[in-house]
C-alpha positions, 0 to 999 in steps of 0.5 A: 510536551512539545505541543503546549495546551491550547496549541493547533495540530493540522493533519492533512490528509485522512488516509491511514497515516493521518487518521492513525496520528490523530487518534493517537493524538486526541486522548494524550494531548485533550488540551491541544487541538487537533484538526483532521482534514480529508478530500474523500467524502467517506470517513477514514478506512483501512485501505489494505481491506478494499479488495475485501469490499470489492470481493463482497466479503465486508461491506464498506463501514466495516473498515471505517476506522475508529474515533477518527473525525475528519472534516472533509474539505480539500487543502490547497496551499500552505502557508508557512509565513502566517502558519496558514493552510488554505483549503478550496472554499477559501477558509484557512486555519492556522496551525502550530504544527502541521502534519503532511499525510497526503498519501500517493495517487495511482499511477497511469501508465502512458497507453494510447487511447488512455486519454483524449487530447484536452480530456483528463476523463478515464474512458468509461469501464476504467478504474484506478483501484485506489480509493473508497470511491474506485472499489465501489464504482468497480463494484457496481461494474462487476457481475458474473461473466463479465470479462475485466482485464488488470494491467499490473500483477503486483500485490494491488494487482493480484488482490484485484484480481482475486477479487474479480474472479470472486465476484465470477467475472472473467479476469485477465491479469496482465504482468510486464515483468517475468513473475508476479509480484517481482517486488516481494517474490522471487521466480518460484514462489511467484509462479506458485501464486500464478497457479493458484490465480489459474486454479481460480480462474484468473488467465495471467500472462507475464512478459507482456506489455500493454500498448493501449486501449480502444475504445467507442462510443457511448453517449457524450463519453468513450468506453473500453472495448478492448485492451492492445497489448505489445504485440498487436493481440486485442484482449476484448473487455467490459472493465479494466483495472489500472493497478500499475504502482502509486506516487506520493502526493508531494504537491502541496509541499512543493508549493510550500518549499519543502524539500522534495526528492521522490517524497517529501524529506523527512529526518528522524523526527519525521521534519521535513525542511521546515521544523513545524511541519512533518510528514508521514505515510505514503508522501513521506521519504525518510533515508532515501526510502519512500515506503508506500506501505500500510505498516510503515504509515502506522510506525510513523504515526505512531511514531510522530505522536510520541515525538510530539508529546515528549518533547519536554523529556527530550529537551532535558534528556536528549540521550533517550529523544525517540527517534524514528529509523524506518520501518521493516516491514512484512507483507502478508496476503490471504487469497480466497480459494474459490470462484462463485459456486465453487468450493474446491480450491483452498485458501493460499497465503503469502508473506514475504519481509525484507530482501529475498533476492540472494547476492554472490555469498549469500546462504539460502534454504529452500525448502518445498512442500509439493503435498501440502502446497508450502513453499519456504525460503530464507537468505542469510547475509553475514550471520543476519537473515536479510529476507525469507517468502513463506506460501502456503503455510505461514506458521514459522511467519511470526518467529522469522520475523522477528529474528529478521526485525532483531537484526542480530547475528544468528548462531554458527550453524544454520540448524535453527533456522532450518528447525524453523522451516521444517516445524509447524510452530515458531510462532 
């Protein structure tokens, strides 16, 4: 094993990546310890749930994770000479090797009248929609009738709106790009999803560009009173949601030294510059890629702890060392159907893998299904499926996937893939 009995693991950061390591950690290695440490005050939880917990469907505990022990204490220096982190009350705890999963902070889009000059306060009635603490502050805003505008129709964007609209608020969804979700979907599937947001009462608006916010007075605070988009038009509203991206947390590495690009570098054994230090999950970069995704931070953790405890099979047999090689990773998304004290819309589902944006040479099938609401398409780049988007009817997901993450040539004729699309099983 590469961690000897009696040595100290640190993980800093209790989010899904962090808390994941641990819980994979603590039953192989009883011997060593291992130290979870946490800025939130609530316990681990699966962060892909809280539109979830905002839509009212689960209450918060329900997506506490497992077995996962955290000392809720904010890290705010490494040191590497001492294998030392310093945390804010001054106490420090040595480490034989430290785990960076520092996560990704929301990112605030530069609107006038975000921020007052020398104030880092959002003004009243605006949420990030990022943490435990952001779902439930929006949940005690949130009521029937009230208007909320979301600023981003990416999968944070539209999972916040469907929320809302659950909730019987009045949602406007604002999208700077041509179609939602431009990262997984293309042009027709995105403006499906735009219909079905439609038909629960979400007013989305694409190609627009938001200029600011304005704001007035309450008490020694400002709140929201409207949001000015581009071309002077002010969307009056109670709440607004800022879900316009996120950006790895690299902070507390590049105080330390680590190498840095847009996340903390990491090689195939998930080190970062200093070999007794790694990262995973969101802050992490590995091959130039930075994931930010929940299925990529599971991949990592899982695949840092075997790293972790096979190291003595590694030193005699480096052939077979396991190494992590990035993440192929599958969106899914299941939208409610209904508003409150409605029940005649059903439920959508989405899933999109890999890169559905064909390139001059490409082979694409598309097929559409106006009946039954169902929307298929795969590209295929020399002989390999490179990408597909499913709506509607995700019953061929699970063997599409996996020919997609087999990464093998397909057979001469396309007919078993357009077998694929056009049955119900595959999976």
């Amino acid at each position: 094993m590469d961690i000897e009995a009696g040595s100290e693991i640190v993980v800093v950061g209790g989010g899904m990546a962090g808390a994941r390591l641990a819980q994979q950690l603590a039953p192989a290695a009883p011997d060593v310890r291992v130290t979870l440490f946490g800025e939130e005050r609530h316990a681990p939880y699966n962060r892909v749930l809280l539109a979830e917990v905002l839509a009212g469907r689960y209450e918060p505990d329900v997506i506490t994770l497992p077995d996962a022990a955290c000392t809720t204490r904010r890290v705010v220096r490494v040191d590497r000479a001492e294998q030392l982190v310093i945390c804010d009350d001054g106490s420090a705890t040595r480490y034989d090797r430290l785990v960076l999963a520092t996560g990704s902070n929301p990112v605030l889009p530069p609107l006038r009248g975000l921020f007052e000059a020398g104030r880092g306060e959002l003004p009243v009635g605006v949420h990030a929609f990022r943490t435990m603490d952001d779902c439930l502050a929006l949940s005690a805003a949130v009521r029937p009738d009230v208007r909320a505008v979301v600023v981003g129709g990416g999968l944070l964007g539209v999972s916040a709106a469907r929320a809302l609209a659950a909730r019987g608020a009045h949602v406007v969804l604002l999208q700077q790009g041509e179609y939602l979700m431009e990262r997984q979907l293309d042009e027709h599937s995105g403006k499906l999803l735009r219909s079905h947001l439609e038909s629960m009462g979400v007013e989305v608006h694409t190609e627009c560009r938001v200029r600011g916010l304005l704001t007035r007075p309450e008490g020694a605070a400002r709140a929201v009173r409207s949001v000015e988009l581009a071309d002077g038009y002010c969307l009056g509203t109670d709440l607004v949601v800022l879900a316009c991206g996120v950006r790895p947390r690299t902070g507390l590495a590049q105080a330390a030294g680590l190498d840095v690009a847009k996340g903390i570098v990491v090689d195939d054994e998930l080190r970062t510059s200093d070999p007794l230090i790694h990262a995973i999950g969101d802050c992490s970069q590995h091959a130039g890629v930075v994931y930010g995704l929940a299925g990529a931070a599971r991949e990592q953790a899982d695949a840092l702890a075997s790293l972790l405890l096979t190291g003595a099979a590694r030193a005699a047999h480096p052939a077979a060392a396991p190494r992590y090689t990035g993440t192929r990773a599958l969106t899914r998304l299941t939208l409610g159907g209904s508003r409150t004290g409605e029940t005649g819309i059903a439920p959508f589902d989405l899933a999109a893998f890999g890169d559905p944006s064909p390139v001059p040479g490409d082979d694409v099938l598309r097929l559409t299904d106006a009946t039954r609401g169902a929307y298929r398409k795969v590209v295929i780049r020399d002989d390999r499926l490179v990408g597909g988007i499913l709506l509607g009817d995700l019953a061929a997901v699970g063997t599409l996937a996996r020919t997609w993450e087999a990464d093998e040539a397909l057979p001469a004729t396309t007919a078993p893939l357009l077998h694929l699309l056009t049955n119900d099983g595959g999976s």
